[in-house]
LOBA-999811 format. One record per atom (N, C-alpha, C, O, CB): x, y, z; residue in one letter. Coordinates in steps of 0.001 Angstrom, whole numbers, padded with zeros to 6 digits, always signed. Glycine has a CB too. Example, Ala and Ser with C-alpha at 12.3 -4.5 7.8 and 13.67 -1.06 7.14 Angstrom:
2
+013190-005690+007800a;+012300-004500+007800a;+013200-003300+007800a;+014236-003319+008465a;+011308-004473+009046a;+012850-002250+007080s;+013670-001060+007140s;+012900+000030+007870s;+013409+001138+008039s;+014084-000598+005725s;
REM end
This chain:
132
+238552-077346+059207x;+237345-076588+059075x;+236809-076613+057663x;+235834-075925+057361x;+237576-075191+059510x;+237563-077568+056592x;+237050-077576+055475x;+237586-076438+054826x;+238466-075664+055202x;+235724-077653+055529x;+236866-076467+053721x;+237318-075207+052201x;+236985-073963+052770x;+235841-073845+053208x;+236236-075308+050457x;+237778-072994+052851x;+237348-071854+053372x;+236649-070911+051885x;+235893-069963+052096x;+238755-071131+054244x;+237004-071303+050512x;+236319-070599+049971x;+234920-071111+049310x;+234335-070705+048306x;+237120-070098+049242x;+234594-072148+050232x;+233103-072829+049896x;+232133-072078+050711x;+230921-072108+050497x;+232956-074519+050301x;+232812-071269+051841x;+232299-070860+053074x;+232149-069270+053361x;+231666-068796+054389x;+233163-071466+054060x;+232565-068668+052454x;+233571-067359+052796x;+233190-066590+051318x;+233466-066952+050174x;+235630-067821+053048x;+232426-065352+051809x;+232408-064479+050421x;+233219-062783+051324x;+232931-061866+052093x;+230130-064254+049574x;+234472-063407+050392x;+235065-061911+051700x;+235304-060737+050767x;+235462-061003+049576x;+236980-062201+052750x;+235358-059258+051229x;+235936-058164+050479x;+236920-056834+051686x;+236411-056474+052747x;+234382-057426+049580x;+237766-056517+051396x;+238085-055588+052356x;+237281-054356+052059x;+237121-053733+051010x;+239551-055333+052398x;+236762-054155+053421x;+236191-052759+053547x;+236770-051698+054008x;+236062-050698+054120x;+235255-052735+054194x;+237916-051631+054324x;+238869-050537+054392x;+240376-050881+054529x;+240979-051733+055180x;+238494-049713+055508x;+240765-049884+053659x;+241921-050374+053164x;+242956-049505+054696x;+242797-048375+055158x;+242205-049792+051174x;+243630-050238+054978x;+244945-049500+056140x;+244952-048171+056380x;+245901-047872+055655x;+246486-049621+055654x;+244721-047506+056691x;+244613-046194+057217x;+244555-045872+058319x;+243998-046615+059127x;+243838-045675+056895x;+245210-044443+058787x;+244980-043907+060246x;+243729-044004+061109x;+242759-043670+060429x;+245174-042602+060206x;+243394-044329+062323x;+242193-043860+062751x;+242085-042560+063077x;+242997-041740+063187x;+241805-044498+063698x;+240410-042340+063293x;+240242-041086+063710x;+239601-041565+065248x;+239424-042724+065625x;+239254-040109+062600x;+239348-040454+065913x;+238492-040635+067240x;+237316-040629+067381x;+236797-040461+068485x;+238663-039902+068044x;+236555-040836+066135x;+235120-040567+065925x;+234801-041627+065012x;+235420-041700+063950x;+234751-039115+065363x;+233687-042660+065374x;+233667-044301+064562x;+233357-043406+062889x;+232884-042300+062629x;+231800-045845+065312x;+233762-044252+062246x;+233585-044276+060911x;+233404-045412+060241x;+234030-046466+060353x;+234457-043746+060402x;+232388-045106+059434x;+232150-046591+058822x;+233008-047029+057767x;+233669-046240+057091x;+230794-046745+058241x;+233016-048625+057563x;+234122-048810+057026x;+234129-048920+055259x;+235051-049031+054452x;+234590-049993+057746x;+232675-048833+055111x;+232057-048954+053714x;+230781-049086+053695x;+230038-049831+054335x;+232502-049984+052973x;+230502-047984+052589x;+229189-047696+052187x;+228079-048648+051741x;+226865-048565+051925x;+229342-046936+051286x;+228952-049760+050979x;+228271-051009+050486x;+228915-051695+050484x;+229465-052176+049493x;+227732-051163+049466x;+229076-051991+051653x;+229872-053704+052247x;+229443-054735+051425x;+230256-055576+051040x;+229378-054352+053936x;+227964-054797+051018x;+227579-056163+050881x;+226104-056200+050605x;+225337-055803+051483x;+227941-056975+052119x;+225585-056699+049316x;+224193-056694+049062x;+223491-057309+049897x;+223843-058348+050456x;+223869-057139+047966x;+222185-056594+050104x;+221227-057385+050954x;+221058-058913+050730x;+221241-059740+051623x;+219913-056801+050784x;+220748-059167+049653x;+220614-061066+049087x;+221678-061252+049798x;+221286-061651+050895x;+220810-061748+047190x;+222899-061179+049783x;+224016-061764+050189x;+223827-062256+051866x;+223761-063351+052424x;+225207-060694+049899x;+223767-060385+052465x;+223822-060796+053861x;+222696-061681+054110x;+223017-062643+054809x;+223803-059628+054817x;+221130-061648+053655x;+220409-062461+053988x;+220609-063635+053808x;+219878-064348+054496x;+219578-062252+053687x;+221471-064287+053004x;+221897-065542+052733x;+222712-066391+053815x;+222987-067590+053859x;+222624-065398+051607x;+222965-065440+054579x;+224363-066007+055426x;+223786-066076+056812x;+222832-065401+057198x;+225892-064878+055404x;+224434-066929+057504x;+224555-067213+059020x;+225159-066017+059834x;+224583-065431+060750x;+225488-068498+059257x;+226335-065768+059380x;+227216-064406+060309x;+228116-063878+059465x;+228442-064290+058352x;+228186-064840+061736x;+228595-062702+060211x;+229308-061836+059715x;+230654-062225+059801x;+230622-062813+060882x;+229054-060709+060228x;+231808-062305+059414x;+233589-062580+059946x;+234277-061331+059947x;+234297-060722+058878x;+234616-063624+058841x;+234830-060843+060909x;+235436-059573+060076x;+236917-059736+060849x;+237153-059962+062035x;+234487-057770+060338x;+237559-059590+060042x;+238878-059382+059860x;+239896-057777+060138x;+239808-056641+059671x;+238872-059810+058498x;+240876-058476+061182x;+240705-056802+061527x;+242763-056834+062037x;+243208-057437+063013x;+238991-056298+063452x;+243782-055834+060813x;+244840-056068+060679x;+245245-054645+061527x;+244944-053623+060911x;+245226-056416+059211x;+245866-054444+062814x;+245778-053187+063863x;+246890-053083+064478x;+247365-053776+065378x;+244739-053240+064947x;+247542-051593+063599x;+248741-051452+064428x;+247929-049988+065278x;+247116-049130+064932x;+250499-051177+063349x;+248825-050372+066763x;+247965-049425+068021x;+248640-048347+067947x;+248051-047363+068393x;+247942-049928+069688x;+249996-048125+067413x;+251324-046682+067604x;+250451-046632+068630x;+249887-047566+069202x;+251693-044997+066385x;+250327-044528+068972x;+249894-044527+069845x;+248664-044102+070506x;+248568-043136+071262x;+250528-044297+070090x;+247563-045044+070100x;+246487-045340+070606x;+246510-045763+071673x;+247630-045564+072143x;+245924-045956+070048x;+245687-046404+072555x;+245306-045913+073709x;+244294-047920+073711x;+244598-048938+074332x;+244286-043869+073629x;+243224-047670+072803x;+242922-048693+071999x;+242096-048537+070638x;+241763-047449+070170x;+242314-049506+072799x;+241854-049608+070150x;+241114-049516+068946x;+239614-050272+069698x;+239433-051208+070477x;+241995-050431+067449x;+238683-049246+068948x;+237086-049869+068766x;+236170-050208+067703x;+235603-049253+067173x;+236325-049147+069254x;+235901-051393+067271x;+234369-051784+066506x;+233446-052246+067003x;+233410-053002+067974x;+234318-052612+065600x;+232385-051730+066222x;+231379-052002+066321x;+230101-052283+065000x;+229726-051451+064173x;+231274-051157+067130x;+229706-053486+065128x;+229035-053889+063957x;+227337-053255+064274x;+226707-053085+065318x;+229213-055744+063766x;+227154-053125+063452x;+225546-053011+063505x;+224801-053239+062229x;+225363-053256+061133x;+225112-051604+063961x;+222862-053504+062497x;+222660-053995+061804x;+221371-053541+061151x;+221084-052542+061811x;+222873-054964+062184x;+220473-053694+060277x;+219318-052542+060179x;+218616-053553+058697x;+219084-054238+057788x;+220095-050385+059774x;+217093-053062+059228x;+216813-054241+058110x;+216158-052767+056687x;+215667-053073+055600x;+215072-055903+058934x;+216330-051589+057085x;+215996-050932+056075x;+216905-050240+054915x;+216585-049981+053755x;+215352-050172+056611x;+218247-050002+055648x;+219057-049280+055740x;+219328-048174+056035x;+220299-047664+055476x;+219304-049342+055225x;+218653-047493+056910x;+218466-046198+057025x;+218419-046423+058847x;+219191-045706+059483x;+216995-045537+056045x;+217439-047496+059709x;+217555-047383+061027x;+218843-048452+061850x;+218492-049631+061906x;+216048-047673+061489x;+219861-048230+062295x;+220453-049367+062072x;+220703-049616+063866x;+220294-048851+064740x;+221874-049227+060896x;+221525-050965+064091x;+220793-051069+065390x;+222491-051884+065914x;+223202-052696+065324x;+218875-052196+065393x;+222576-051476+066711x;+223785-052180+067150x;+224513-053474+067929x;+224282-053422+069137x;+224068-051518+067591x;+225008-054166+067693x;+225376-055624+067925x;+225286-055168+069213x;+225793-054183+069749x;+226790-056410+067340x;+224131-056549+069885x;+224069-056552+071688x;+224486-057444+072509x;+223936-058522+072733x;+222874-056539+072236x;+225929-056842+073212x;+226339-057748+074575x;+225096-058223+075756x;+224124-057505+075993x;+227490-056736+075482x;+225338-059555+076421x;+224748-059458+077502x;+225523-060221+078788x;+226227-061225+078681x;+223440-059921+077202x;+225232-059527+079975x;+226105-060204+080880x;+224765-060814+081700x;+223664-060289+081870x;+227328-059135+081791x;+225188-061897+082068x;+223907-062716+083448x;+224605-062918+084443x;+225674-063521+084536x;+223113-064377+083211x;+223752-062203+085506x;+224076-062373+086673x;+222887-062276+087560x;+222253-061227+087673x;+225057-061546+086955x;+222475-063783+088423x;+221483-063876+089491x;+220119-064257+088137x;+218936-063958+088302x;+221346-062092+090682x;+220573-064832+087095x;+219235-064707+086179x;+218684-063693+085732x;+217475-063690+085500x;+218264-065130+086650x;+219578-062477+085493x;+218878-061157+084935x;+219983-061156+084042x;+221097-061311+084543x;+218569-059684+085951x;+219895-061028+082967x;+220287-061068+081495x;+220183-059169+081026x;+219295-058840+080239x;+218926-062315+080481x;+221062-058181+081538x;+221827-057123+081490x;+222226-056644+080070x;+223433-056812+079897x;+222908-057402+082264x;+221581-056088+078970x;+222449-056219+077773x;+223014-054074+077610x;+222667-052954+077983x;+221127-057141+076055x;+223843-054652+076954x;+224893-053064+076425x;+225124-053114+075178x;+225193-054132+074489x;+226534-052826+077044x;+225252-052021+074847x;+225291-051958+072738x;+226735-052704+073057x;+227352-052591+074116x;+225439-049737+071438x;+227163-053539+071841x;+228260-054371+071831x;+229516-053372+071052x;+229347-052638+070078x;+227821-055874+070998x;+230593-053571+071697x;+231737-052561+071258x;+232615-053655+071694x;+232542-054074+072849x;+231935-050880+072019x;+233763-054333+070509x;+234683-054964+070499x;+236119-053714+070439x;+236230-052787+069636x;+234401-056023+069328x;+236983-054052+071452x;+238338-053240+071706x;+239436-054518+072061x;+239376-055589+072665x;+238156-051970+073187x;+240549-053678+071255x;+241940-054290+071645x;+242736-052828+071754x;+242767-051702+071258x;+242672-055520+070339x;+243400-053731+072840x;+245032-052769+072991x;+246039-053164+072804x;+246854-053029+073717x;+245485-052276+074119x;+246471-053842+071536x;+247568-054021+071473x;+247446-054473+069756x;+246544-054865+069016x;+248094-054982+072667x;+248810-054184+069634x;+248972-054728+067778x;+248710-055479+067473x;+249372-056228+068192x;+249921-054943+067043x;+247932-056353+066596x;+247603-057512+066482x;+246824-057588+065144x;+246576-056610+064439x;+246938-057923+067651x;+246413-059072+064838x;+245374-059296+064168x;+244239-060185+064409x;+244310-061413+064450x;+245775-059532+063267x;+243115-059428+064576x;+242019-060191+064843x;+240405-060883+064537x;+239991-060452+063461x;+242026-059804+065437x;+240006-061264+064807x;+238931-062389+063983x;+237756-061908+065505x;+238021-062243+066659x;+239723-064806+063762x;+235997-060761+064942x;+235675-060958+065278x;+234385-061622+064349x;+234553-061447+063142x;+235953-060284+065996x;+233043-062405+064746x;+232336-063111+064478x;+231010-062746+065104x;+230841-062819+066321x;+232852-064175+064684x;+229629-062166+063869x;+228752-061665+065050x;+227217-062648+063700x;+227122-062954+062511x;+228801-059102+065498x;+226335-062742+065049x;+225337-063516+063856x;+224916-062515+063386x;+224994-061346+063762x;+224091-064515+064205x;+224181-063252+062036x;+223250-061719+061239x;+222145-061569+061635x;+221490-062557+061964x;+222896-061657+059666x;+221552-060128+061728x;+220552-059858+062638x;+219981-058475+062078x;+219689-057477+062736x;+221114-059822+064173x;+219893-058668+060669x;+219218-057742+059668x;+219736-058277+058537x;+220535-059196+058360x;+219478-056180+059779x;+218695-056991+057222x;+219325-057316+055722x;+220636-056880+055800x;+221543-057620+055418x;+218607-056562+054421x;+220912-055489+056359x;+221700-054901+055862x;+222960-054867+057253x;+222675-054645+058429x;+220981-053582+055244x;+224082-055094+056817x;+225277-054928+057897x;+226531-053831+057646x;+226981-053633+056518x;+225991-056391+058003x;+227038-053141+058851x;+228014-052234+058848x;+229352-052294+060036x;+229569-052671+061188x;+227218-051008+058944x;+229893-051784+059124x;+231410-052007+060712x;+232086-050352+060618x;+232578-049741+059669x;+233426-053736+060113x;+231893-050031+061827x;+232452-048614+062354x;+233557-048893+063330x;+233576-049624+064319x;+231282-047679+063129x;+234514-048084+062770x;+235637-047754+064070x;+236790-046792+064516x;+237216-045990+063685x;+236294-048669+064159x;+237130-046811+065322x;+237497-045517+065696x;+238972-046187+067028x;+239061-047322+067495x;+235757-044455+066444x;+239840-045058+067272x;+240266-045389+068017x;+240172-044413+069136x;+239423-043446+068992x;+241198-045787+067611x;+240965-044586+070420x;+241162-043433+071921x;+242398-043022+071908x;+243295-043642+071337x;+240974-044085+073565x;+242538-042086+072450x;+243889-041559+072615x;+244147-040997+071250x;+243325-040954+070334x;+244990-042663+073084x;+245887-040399+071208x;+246495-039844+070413x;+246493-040952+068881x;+246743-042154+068970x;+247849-039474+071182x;+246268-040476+067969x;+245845-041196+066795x;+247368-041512+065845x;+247428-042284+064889x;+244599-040159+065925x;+248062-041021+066179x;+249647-040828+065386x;+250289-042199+065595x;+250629-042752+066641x;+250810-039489+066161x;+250385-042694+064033x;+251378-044127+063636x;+250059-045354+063908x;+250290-046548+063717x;+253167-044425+065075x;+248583-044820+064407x;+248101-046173+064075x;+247124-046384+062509x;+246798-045501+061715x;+247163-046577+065444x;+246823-047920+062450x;+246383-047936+061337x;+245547-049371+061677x;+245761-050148+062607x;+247519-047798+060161x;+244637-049453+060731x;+243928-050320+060575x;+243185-050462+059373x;+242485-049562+058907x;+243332-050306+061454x;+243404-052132+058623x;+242904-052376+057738x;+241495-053476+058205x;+241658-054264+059137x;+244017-052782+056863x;+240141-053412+057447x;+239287-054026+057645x;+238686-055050+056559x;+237904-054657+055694x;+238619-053211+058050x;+239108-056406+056662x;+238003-057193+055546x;+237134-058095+056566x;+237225-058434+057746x;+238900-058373+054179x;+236263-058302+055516x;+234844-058644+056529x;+234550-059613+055087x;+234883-059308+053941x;+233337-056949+057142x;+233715-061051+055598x;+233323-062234+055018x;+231694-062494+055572x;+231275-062297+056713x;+234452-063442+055453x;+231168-062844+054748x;+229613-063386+055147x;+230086-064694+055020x;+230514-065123+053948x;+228130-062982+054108x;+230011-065701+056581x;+229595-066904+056423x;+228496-068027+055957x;+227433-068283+056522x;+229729-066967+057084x;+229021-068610+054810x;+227489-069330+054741x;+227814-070762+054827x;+228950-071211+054979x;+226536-069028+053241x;+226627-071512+054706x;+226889-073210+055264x;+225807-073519+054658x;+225401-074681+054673x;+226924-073748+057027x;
REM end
């Protein structure tokens, strides 16, 4: 895939910590506007122990003022009707994972939260603007 740091302007936006049950964002200033406008997509990086959660949830969103912000949109097709739902990425299980969303404002954010009983989990978040 080539040089990853020709490609990759990364910073962690939250450092390992407990979740709560209520999304929280993961940083106030992820990332200057020039920047995100510069880039193709978002990478975010996501290091998740579940203890005992239930699961973990993010969700990216995106806002070109900073103030209205708008949330990454799933769509399912079925019969040619194109169905969309605010986009919410979940795992249940410990892991580490790589999600990838295009940019779709100046400004970008990552909120998350987990379900269930919150005791022994944790999650650290770094996030990369892809550029090419």
């Amino acid at each position: 895939m080539g040089n990853y740091a020709s490609l990759y302007q990364s910073k962690t936006i939250r450092e390992a910590a407990i979740l709560t049950t209520s999304y929280v964002v993961a940083s106030a200033d992820e990332f200057l506007p020039a920047d995100v406008m510069s880039a193709d997509q978002v990478v975010v990086f996501l290091d998740f122990t579940i203890g005992s959660l239930t699961t973990l949830e993010v969700k990216i969103e995106y806002s070109n003022d900073g103030t209205n912000w708008y949330q990454e949109t799933f769509g399912s097709v079925s019969g040619g009707t194109n169905t969309l739902s605010a986009g919410v990425n979940s795992a249940a299980a410990t892991g580490v994972y790589t999600i990838m969303s295009d940019i779709a404002g100046k400004y970008v954010r990552v909120s998350a939260k987990g379900t269930g009983t919150v005791t022994s989990s944790s999650l650290k978040i770094e996030a990369a603007l892809k550029t090419t």
